[in-house]
C-alpha positions as CSV (number, residue, x, y, z in Angstrom):
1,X,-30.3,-137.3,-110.9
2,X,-28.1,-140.2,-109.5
3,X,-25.7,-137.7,-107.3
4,X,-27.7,-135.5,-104.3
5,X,-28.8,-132.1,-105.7
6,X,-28.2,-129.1,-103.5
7,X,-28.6,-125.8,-103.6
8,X,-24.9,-124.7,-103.4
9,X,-24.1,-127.4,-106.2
10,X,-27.2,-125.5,-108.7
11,X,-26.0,-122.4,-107.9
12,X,-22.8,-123.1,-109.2
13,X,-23.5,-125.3,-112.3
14,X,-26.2,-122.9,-113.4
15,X,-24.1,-119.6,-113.1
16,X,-26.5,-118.4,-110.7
17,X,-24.2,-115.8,-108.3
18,X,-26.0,-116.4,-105.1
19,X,-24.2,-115.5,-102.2
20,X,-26.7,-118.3,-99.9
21,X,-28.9,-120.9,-101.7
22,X,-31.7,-123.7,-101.0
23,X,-32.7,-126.5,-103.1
24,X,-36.0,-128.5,-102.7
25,X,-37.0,-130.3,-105.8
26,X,-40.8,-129.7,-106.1
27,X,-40.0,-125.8,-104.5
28,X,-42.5,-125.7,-102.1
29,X,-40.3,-125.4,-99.0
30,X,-37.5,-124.2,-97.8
31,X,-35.3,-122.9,-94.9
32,X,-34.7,-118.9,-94.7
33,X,-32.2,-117.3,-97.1
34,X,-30.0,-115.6,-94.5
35,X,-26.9,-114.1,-97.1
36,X,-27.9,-112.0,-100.5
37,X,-28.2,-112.3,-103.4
38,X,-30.3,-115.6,-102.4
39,X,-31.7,-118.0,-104.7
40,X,-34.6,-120.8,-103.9
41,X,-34.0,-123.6,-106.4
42,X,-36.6,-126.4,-107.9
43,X,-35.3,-129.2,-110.2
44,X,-36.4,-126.6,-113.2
45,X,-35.1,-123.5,-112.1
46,X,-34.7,-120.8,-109.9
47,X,-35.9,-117.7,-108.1
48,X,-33.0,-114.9,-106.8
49,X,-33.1,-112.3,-104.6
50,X,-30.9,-109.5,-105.0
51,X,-31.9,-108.3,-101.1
52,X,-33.6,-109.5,-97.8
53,X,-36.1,-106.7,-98.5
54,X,-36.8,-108.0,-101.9
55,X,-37.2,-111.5,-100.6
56,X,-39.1,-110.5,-97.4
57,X,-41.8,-108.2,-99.1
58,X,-42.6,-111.3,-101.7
59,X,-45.9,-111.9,-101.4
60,X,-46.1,-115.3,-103.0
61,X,-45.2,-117.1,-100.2
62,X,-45.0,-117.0,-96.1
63,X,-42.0,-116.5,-94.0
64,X,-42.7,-117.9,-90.6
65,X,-39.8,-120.5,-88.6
66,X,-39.2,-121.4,-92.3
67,X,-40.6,-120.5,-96.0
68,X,-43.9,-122.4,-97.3
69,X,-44.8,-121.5,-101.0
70,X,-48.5,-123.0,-102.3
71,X,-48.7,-125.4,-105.0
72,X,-47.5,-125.6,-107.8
73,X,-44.4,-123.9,-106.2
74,X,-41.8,-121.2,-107.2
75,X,-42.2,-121.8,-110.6
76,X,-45.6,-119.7,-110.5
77,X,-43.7,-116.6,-108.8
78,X,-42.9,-114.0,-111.3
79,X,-39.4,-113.7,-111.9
80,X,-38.6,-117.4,-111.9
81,X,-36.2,-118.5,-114.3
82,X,-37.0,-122.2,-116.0
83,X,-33.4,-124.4,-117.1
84,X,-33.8,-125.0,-120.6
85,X,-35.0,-128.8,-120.9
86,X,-34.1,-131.3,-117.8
87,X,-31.0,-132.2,-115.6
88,X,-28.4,-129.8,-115.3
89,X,-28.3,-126.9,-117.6
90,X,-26.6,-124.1,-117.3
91,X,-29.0,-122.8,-120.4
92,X,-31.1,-120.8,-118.4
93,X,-33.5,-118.7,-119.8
94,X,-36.8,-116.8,-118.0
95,X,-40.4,-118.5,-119.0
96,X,-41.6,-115.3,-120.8
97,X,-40.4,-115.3,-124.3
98,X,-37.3,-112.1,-124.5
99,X,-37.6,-110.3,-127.8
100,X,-33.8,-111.1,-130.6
101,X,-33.3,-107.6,-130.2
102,X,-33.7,-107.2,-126.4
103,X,-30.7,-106.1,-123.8
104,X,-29.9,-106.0,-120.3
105,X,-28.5,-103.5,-118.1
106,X,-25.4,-105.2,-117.1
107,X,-22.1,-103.6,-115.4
108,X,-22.8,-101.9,-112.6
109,X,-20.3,-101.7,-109.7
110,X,-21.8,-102.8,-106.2
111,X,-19.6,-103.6,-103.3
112,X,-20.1,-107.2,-101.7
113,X,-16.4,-107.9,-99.7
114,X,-14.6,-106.6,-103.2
115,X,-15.9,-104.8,-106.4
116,X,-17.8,-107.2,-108.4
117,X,-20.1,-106.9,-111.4
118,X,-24.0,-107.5,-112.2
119,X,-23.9,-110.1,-114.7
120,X,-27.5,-110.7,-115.6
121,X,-28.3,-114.3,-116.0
122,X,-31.2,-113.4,-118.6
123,X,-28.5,-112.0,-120.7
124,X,-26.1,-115.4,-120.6
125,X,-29.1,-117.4,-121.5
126,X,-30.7,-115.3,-124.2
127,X,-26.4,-115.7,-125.9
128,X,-26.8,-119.6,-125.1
129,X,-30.2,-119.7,-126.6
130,X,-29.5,-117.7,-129.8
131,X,-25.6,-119.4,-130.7
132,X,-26.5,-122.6,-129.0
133,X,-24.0,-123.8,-126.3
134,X,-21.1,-124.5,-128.8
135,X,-17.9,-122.9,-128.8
136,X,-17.6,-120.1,-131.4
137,X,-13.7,-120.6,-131.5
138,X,-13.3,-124.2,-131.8
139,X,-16.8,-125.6,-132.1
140,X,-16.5,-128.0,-128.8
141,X,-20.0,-128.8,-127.5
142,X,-19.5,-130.3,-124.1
143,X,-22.7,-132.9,-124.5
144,X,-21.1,-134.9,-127.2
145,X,-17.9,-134.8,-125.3
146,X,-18.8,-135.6,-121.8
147,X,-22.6,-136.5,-122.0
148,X,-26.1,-135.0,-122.2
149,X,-25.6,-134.3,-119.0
150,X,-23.9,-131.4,-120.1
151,X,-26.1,-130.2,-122.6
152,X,-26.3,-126.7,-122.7
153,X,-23.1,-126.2,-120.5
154,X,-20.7,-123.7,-122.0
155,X,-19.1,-120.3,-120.8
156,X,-20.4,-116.9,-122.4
157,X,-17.3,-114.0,-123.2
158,X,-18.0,-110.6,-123.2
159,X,-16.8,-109.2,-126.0
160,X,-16.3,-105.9,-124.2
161,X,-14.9,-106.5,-120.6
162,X,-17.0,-105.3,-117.8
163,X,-13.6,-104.5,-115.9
164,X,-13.0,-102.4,-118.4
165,X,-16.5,-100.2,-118.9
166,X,-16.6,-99.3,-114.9
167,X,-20.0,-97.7,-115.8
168,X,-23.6,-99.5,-116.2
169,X,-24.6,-100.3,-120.0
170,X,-27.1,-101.8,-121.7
171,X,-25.1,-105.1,-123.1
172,X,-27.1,-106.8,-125.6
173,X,-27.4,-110.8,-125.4
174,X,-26.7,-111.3,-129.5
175,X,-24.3,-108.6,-130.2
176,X,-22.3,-108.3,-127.2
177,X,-21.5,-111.9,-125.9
178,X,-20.9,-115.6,-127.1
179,X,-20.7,-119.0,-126.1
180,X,-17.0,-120.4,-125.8
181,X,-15.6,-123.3,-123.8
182,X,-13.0,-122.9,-120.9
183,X,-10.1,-123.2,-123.2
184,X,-10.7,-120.9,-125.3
185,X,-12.2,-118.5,-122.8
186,X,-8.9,-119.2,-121.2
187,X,-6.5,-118.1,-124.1
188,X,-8.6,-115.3,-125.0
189,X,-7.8,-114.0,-121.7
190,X,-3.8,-114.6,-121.7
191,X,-3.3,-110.6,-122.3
192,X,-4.2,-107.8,-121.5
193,X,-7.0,-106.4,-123.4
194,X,-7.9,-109.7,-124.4
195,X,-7.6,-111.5,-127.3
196,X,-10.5,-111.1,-129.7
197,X,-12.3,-113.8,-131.2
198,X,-10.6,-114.0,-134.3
199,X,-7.1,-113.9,-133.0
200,X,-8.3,-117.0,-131.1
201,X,-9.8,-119.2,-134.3
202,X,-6.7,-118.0,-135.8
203,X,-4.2,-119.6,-133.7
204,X,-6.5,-122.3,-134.0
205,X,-6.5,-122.5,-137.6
206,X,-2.8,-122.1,-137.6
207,X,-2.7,-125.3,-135.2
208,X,-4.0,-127.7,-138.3
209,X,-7.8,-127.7,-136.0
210,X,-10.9,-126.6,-137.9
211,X,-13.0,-123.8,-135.9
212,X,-16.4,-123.2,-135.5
213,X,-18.6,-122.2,-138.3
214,X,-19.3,-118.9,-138.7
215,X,-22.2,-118.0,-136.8
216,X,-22.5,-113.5,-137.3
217,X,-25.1,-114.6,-139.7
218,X,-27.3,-116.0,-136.5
């Protein structure tokens, strides 16, 4: 990677949600987390920590002046969760293999300085990995736009607004969300409810621009 990789920078381009993290690239490492959730980053993936108790009673590493984790690193502690290929991905999906017809328990309120909530990252990446990270309104695939770079890099829309449920569910990665780029994602969310996914490709369509193929049959 030509630019400096940092924890902060990861946690952002990965959709991550840590509220403090730490990058060292062969994850062996690191200073404390001191603000949760925390995340430890590798140059594959990640490990996060919803609480200090949760990171504190791990007992895959030591916690002394600083954290030391034994070879080969994080990416041998349960829970890690491996980027999809090399460079930076937000494709991120867990190294155990998640069954087409699994769902996550997404939705629940917790208080951090305002309402926020849980958005499971396991979820986003089992949508990215089923659709692929191409827009489902207009077909834009950031890659061939900007660069492999990129690749896998696209937003994921909940079909059903959290905001809107104020109740934990069980959201399910293939049915419930889809990839669609920051335009789109944008315009969907002009009104109030949103704008569904068809009324989007519509306007689309209506514009003289193709849209993405149909992908319910996925």
């Amino acid at each position: 990677m030509s630019e400096k990789m940092t924890g902060a920078r990861l946690n952002v381009l990965w959709g991550v949600g840590a509220r403090h993290a730490l990058y060292i690239y062969d994850g062996h490492w690191y200073h404390q987390l001191e603000r949760f959730p925390g995340a430890l980053f590798d140059e594959n993936g990640y490990l996060l920590f919803q609480t200090e108790a949760e990171f504190r009673s791990c007992q895959h590493f030591s916690i002394g002046k600083d954290v030391s984790v034994p070879k080969p690193g994080i990416s041998a502690i349960p829970g890690y969760v491996r980027v999809v290929g090399s460079g930076l991905r937000l494709a991120a999906v867990p190294p155990e293999e998640v069954p087409s017809d699994a769902s996550f328990a997404e939705g629940a309120a917790v208080r951090i300085h305002v309402n926020r909530y849980e958005r499971d990252p396991r979820a986003r990446a089992k949508c990215i990995e089923h659709y692929g990270p191409i827009c489902v309104v207009c077909g834009f695939d950031f890659a061939k736009r900007y660069g492999s770079f990129l690749a896998g890099f696209i937003h994921v829309h909940h079909l059903t607004p959290l905001a809107s449920i104020r109740a934990s569910y069980r959201v399910n990665a293939v049915r419930d969300l889809r990839p669609i780029c920051a335009n789109c994602h944008a315009v969907v969310h002009r009104r109030e409810p949103p704008y569904t996914i068809e009324e989007v490709q519509a306007m689309v369509t209506s514009m003289g621009v193709g849209v993405a193929p149909s992908l319910n049959g996925r």
